[in-house]
DRENTI-474243 format. One record per residue (C-alpha): residue number from 1; residue in one letter; x, y, z. Coordinates in steps of 0.05 Angstrom, whole numbers. Last residue first. Layout:
residues N
+-----+----+--------+--------+--------+
!   i ! aa !      x !      y !      z !
+-----+----+--------+--------+--------+
! NUM !  A !      X !      Y !      Z !
...
+-----+----+--------+--------+--------+
This chain:
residues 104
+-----+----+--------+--------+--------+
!   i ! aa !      x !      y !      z !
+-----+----+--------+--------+--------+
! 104 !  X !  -6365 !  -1400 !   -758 !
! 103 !  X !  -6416 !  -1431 !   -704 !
! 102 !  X !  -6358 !  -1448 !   -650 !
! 101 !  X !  -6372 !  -1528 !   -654 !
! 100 !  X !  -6383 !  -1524 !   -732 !
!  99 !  X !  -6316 !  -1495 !   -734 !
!  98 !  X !  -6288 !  -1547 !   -685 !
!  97 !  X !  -6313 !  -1608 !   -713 !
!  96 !  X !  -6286 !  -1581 !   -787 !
!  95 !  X !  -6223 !  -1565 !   -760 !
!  94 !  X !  -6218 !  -1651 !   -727 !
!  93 !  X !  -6171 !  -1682 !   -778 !
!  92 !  X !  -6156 !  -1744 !   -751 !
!  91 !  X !  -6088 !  -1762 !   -737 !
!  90 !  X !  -6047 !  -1801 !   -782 !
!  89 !  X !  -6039 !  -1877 !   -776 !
!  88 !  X !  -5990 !  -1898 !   -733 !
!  87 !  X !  -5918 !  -1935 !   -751 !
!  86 !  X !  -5886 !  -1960 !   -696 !
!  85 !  X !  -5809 !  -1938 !   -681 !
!  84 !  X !  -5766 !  -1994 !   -647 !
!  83 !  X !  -5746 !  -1990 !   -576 !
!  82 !  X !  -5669 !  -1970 !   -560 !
!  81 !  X !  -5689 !  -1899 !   -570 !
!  80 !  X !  -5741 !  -1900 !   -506 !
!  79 !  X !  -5675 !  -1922 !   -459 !
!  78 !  X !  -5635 !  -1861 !   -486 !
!  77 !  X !  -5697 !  -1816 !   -465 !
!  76 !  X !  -5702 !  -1848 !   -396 !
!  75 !  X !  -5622 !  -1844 !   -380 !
!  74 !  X !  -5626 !  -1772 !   -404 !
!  73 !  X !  -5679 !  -1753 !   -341 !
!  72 !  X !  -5643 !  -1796 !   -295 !
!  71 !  X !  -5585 !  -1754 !   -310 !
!  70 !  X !  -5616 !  -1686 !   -287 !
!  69 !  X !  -5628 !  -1629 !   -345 !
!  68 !  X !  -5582 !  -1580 !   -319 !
!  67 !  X !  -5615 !  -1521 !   -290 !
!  66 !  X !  -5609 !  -1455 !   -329 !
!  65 !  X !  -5584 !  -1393 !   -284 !
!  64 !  X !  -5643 !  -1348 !   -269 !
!  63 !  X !  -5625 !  -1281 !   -288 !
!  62 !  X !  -5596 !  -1216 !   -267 !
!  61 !  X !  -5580 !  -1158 !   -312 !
!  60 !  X !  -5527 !  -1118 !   -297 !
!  59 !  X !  -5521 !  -1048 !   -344 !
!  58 !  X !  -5463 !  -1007 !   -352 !
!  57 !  X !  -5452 !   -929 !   -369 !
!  56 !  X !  -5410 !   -908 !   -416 !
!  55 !  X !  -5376 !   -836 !   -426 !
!  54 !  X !  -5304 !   -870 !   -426 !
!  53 !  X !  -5300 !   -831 !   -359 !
!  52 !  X !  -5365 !   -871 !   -337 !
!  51 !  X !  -5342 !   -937 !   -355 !
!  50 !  X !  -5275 !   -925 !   -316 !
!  49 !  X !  -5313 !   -898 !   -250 !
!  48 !  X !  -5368 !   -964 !   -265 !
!  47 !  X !  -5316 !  -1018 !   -268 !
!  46 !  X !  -5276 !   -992 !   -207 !
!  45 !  X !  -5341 !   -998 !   -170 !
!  44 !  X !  -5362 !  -1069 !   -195 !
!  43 !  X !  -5280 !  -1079 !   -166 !
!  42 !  X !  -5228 !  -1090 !   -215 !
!  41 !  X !  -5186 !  -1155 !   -222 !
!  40 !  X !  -5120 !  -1164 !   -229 !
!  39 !  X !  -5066 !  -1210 !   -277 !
!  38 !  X !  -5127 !  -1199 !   -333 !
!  37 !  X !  -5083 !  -1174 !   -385 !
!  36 !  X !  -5132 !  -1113 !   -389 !
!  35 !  X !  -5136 !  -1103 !   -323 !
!  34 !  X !  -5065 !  -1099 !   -310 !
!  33 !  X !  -5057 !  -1051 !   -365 !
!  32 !  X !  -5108 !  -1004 !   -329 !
!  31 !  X !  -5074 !  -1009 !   -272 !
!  30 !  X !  -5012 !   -987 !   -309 !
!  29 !  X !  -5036 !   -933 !   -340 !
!  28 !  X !  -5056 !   -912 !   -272 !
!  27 !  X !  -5129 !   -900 !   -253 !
!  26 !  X !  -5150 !   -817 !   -243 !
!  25 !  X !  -5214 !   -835 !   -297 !
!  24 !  X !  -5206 !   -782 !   -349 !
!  23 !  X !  -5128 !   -788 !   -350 !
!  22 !  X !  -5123 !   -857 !   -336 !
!  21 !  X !  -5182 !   -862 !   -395 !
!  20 !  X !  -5138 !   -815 !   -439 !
!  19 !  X !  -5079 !   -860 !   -431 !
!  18 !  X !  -5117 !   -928 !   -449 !
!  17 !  X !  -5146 !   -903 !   -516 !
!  16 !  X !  -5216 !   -874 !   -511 !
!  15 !  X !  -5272 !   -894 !   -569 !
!  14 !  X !  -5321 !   -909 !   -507 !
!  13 !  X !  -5340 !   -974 !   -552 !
!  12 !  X !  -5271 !   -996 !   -562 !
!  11 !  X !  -5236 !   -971 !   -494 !
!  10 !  X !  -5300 !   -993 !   -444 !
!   9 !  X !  -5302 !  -1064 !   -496 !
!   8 !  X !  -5224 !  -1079 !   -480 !
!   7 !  X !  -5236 !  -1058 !   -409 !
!   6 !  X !  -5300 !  -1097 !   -405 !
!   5 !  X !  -5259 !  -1174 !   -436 !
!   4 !  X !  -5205 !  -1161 !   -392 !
!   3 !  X !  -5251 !  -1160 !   -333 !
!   2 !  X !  -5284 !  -1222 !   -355 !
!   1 !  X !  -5354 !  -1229 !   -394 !
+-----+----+--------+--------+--------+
């Protein structure tokens, strides 16, 4: 999520409209504006003070970010589709093995 994309979701979901959060928060109208269109940037800090005065408070999760699956790994599984499919014969139903095997 962008800095535009907070502000808008700060004045939504904090049901403030822009003057009463420059008002609540001490940031110009015009700062806040700014932010909006996404010509600057607030700080984590500036994000909090204007989250806070919209009575929200914000969250950061960290995570792992998801690895690309390597190319080598792609080229393999396009090379299995160019062999034909085989037909097998189902597998063997092993449930009664096992339940006589655990005594049930």
């Amino acid at each position: 999520m962008g800095a535009s994309e907070m502000m808008e979701t700060i004045l939504v979901q904090g049901r403030i409209s822009k003057a009463e959060l420059s008002r609540h928060s001490g940031v110009s109208r015009a700062l806040i504006d700014a932010y909006l269109k996404g010509t600057t940037q607030p700080s984590l800090a500036q994000v909090e003070r204007l989250a806070r005065s919209a009575g929200l408070e914000i969250e950061i999760v960290l995570r792992p970010r998801p690895q690309p699956v390597p190319a080598a790994f792609i080229d393999v599984l396009e090379l299995g589709e160019l062999f034909p499919a085989r037909d097998r014969p189902p597998l063997v139903d092993l449930s009664p093995v096992w339940k006589a095997a655990r005594g049930a």
